[in-house]
N, C-alpha and C positions, 0 to 999 in steps of 0.2 A: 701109587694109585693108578690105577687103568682105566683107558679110555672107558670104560663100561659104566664105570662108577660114578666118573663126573659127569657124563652123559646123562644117566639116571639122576645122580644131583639137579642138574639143571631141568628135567624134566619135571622135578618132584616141587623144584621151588616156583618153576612157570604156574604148576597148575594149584599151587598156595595162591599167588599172586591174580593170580584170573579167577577165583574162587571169593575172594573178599570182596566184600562190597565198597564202592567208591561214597566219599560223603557225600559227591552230588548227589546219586541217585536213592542215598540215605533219609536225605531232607527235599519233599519237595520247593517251590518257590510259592510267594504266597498266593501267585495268581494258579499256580497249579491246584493250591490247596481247596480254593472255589469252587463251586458247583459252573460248569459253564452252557449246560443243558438250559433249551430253550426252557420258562416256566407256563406252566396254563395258561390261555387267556382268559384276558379278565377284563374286558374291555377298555385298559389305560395304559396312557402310557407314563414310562417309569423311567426317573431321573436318579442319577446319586451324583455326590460332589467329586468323590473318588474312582478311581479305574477298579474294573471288573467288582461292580456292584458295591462300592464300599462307601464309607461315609453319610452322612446326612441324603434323607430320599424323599421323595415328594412321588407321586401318582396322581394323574388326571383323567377324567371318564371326557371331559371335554374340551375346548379351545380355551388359551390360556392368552390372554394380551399381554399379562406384562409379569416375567418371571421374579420381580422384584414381590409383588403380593402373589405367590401361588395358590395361597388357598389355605384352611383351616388344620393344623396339622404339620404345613411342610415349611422347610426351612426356607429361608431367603435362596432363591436358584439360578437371578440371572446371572451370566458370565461364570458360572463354576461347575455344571457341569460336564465332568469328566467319562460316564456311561450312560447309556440310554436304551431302552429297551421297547418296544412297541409289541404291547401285548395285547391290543385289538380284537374285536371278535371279526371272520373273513365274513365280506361281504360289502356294501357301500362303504364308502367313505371309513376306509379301514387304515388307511397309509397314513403316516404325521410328515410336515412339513416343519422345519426348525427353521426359525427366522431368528438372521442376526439382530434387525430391530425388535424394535417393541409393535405396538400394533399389526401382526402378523404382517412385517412390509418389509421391502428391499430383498437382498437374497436369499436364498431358506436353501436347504439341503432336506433330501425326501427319506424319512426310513421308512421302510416298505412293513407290510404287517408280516407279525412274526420276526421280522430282524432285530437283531441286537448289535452295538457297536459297545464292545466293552471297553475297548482302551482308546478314549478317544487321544489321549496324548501323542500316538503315534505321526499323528497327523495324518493319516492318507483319508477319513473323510474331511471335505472342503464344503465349504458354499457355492453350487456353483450351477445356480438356477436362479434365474434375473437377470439382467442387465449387466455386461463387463464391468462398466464403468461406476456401477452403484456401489458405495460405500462396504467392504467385505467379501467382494466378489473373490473367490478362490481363499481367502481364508480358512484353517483348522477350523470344525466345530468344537475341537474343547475351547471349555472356557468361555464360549460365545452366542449359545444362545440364550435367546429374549424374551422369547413367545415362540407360539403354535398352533397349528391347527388341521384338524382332522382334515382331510383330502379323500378322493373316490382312484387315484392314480397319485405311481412317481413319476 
């Protein structure tokens, strides 16, 4: 055989193997599967249990004291949501505030209008507005908030 042939062999098999497709990029993942465009406003804001929009959801047009009762419709919320989304109309009192307590108290973490935190498991949003020393200070939001309430600034 001559160098020509297995040369063009080995050319013939690279551009086989560079040609197939990988299963990764076969199957996306399921957060890729998601839509992760911001949605309309619609003056509330939106909870689910699960990362990037999934699970049980609640929506609020106003301030919520205690995510244990959210409201007519939504599942029990406190301590389990894992995204959040602030779909606020711009203008006053547009930002939400997450408080680790109940009664919008102690530390809160600010989502600004129009932001979304879709995974909160990551941990890198924290509490970390109030007081060092207050109960949750730099704590993960998943899983942690209580209450909320509409705000005019983060």
């Amino acid at each position: 055989m001559s160098k020509f042939a297995s040369l063009a062999g080995v050319v013939a098999l690279t551009a086989v193997a560079l040609a197939a497709p990988t299963a990764q990029a076969a199957e996306p993942s399921p957060a890729e599967a998601r839509t992760l465009t911001a949605a309309a406003a619609d003056g509330k804001l939106h909870a689910w249990i699960d990362p990037y929009r999934g699970g049980g959801h609640c929506a609020w047009e106003g301030n919520n004291r205690n995510w244990d009762y959210p409201g007519p419709g939504c599942p029990h919320m406190r301590n389990l949501a894992s995204s959040v989304e602030n779909r606020g109309y711009a203008g006053g009192y547009d930002d939400v505030d997450l408080y680790y307590n109940e009664d919008q108290s102690g530390v809160y973490a600010c989502l600004g209008n129009g932001d979304m935190w879709l995974d909160l498991t990551l941990g890198r949003e924290v509490f970390s507005h109030g007081l060092p020393w207050w109960d949750g200070y730099g704590e993960s939001v998943n899983d942690n908030i209580s209450s909320h309430s509409w705000t005019d600034s983060c």
